[in-house]
C-alpha positions as CSV (number, residue, x, y, z in Angstrom):
1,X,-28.5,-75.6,-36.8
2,X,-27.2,-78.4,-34.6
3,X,-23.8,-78.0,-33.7
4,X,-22.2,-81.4,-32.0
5,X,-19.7,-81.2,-29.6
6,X,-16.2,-81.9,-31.1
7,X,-13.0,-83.1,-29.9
8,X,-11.9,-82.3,-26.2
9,X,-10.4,-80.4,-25.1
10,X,-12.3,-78.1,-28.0
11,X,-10.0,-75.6,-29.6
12,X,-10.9,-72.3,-29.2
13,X,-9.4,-68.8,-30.7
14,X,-10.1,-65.7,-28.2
15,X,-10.4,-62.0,-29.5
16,X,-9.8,-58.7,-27.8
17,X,-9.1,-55.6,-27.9
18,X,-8.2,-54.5,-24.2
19,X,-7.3,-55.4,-20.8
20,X,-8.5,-59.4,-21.5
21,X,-9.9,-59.4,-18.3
22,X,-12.9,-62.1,-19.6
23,X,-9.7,-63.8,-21.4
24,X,-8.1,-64.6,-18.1
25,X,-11.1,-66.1,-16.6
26,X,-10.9,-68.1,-19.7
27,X,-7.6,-68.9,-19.3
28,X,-7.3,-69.7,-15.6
29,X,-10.8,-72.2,-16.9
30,X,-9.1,-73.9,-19.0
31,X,-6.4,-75.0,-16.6
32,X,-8.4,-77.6,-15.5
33,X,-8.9,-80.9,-17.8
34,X,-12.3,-81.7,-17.0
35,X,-13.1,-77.6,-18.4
36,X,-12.8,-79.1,-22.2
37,X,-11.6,-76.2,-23.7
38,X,-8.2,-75.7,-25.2
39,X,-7.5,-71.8,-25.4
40,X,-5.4,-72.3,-29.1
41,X,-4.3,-69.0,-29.8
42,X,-5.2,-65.3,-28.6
43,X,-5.9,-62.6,-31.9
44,X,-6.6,-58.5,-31.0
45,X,-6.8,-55.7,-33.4
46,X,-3.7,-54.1,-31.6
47,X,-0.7,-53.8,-30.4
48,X,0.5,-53.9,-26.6
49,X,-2.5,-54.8,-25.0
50,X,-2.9,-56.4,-21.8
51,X,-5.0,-59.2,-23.1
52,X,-2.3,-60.0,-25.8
53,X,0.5,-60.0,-22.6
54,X,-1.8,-62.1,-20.7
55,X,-1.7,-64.8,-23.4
56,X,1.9,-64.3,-23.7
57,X,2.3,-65.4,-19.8
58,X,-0.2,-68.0,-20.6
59,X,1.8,-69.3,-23.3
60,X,-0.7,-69.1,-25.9
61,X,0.4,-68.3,-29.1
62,X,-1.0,-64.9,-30.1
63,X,-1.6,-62.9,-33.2
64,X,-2.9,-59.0,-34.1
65,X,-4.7,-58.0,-36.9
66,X,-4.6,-54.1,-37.4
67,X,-7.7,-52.7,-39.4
68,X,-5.1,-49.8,-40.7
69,X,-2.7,-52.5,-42.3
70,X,-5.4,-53.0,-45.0
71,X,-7.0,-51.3,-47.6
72,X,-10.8,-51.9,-47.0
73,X,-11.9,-53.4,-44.2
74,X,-13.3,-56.6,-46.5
75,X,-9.6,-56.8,-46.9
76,X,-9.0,-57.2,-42.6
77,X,-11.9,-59.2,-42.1
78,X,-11.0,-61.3,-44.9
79,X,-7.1,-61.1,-42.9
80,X,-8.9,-62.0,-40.1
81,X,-10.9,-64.9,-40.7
82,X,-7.8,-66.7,-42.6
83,X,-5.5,-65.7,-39.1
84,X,-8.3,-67.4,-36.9
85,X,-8.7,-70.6,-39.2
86,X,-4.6,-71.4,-39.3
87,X,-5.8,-72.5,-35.5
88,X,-8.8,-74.3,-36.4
89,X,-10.9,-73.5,-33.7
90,X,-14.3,-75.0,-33.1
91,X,-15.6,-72.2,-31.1
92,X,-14.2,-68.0,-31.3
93,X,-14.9,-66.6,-28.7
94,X,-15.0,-61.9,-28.7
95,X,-13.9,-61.3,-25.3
96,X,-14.3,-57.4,-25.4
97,X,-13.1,-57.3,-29.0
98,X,-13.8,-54.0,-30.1
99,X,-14.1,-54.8,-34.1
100,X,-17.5,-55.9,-35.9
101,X,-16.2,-58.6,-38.4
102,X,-18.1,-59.2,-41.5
103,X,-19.6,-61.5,-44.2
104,X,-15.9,-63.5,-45.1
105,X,-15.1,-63.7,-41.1
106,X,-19.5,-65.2,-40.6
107,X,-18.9,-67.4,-43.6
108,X,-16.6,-69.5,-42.2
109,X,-17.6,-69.3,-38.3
110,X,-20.7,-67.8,-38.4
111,X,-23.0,-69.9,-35.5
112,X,-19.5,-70.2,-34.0
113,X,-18.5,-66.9,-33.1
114,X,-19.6,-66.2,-29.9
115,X,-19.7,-62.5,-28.0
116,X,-20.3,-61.0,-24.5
117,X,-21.5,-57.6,-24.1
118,X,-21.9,-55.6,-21.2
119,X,-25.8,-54.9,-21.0
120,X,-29.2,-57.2,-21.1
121,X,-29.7,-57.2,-25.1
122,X,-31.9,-55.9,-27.0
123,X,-31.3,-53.0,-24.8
124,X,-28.4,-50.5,-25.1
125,X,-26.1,-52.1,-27.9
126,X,-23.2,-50.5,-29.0
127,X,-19.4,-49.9,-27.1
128,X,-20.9,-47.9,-24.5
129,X,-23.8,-50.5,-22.7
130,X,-23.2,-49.4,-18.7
131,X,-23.0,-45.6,-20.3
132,X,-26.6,-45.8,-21.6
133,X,-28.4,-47.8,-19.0
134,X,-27.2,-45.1,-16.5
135,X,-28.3,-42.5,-19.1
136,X,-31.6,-44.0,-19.3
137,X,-31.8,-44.5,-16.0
138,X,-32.7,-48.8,-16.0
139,X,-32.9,-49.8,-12.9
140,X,-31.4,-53.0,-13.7
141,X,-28.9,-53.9,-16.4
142,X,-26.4,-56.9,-16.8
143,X,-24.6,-58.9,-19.5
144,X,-25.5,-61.1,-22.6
145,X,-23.5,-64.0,-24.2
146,X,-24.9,-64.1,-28.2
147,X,-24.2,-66.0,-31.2
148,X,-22.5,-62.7,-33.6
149,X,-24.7,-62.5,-36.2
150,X,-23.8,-59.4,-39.5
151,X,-25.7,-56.8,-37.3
152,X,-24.5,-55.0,-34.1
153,X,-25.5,-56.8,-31.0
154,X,-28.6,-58.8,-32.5
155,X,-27.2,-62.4,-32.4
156,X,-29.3,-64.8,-30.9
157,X,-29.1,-65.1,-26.9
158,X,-26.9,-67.7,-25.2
159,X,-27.6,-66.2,-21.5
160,X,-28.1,-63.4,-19.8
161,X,-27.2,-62.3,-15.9
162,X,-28.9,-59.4,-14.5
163,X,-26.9,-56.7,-12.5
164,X,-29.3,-54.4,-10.4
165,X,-28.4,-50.6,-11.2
166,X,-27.3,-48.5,-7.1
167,X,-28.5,-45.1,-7.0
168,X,-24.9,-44.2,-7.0
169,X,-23.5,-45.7,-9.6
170,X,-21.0,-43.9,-12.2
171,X,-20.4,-45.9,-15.9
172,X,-16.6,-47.3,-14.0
173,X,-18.3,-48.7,-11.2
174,X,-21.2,-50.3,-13.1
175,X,-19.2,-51.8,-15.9
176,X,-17.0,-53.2,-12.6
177,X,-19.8,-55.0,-11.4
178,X,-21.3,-56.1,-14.8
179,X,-17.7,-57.5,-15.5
180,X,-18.5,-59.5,-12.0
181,X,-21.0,-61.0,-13.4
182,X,-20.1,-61.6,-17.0
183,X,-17.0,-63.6,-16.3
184,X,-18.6,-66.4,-14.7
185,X,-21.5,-66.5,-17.1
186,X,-18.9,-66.4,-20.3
187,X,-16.5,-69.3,-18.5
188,X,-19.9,-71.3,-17.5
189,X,-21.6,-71.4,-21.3
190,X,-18.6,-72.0,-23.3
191,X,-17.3,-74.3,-21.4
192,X,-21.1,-76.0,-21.8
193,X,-21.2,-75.4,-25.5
194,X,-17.6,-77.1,-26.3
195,X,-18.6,-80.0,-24.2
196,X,-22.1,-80.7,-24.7
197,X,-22.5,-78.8,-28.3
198,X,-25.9,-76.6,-28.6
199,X,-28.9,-76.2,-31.2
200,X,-29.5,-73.2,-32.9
201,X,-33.2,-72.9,-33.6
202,X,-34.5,-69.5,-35.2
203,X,-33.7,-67.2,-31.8
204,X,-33.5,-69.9,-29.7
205,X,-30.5,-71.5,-28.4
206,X,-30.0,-75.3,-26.4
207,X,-27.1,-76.7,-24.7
208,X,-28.7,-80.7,-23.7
């Protein structure tokens, strides 16, 4: 799958659930013209977050989605996918969004929904990636941009940046420093992938 880059600066819709720390690298990014990428609108799954006030001092047009407003969650993921596409974004970016969408939401940005999780995937999917490295006791962990895919955390890889593990190390400390590292990687590829556009060949993934 070859997906071209579009117009610049590229539309893009931003998900999350949390503080929006990765949204506010995005956001302070995007400031500059020769970045490419137009944050559209903000979306999170609740109410009175951070991330959602930190769009709000952007000036970015936000939205929430609630999974207990609906039914069945076919029902918010089919909510979800139609609040994204009134912004017609090229590229959605889940910046900590805590919500795994489903098969309405992939149909219509599926190879365009892009996620970055706190640990070097395949290992230690889930919510809780700094948790289990410590538990396992990795020596090194890190963070992983992917293409969302229908299962949890097995999208193709984007990149990856490795965080070496300190001997004294508690699950705040290590998701600290993995956050460190994951907001320049996030702001470097999609910034790449609106402007130059990618490939998407089986699990492999090429920005020219």
């Amino acid at each position: 799958m070859r997906v071209p880059p579009g117009s610049l600066p590229t539309p893009v819709v931003v998900l999350v659930s949390g503080s929006g720390t990765l949204l506010q690298a995005l956001l302070d990014a995007a400031q500059d013209p020769a970045y490419g990428v137009r944050i559209v609108a903000v979306g999170a799954d609740r109410d009175e977050i951070e991330g959602l006030a930190r769009a709000d001092r952007a000036g970015v047009p936000t939205f929430v989605c609630r999974l207990g407003d609906y039914e069945s969650r076919d029902l918010w993921d089919a909510a979800l996918a139609d609040a994204v596409e009134e912004y017609r974004p090229e590229l959605v970016i889940s910046a900590g969004f805590l919500k795994l969408v489903g098969e309405a939401f992939l149909a219509r940005f599926g190879g365009r929904y892009l996620n970055s999780h706190n640990a070097l995937l395949p290992s230690f999917p889930g919510i809780h990636g700094p948790r289990d490295a410590l538990a396992y006791g990795v020596k090194l962990t890190g963070a992983t941009l992917f293409i969302v895919d229908s299962g949890v955390d097995t999208g193709t890889i984007v990149a990856q940046v490795a965080v070496p593990v300190s001997p004294d190390d508690d699950e705040d400390t290590l998701t600290e420093r993995i956050k460190a590292a994951e907001r320049p990687q996030l702001v470097e590829y999609v910034g790449r992938m609106a402007r130059e556009g990618y490939t998407v060949d089986g699990r492999k993934v090429t920005i020219p």
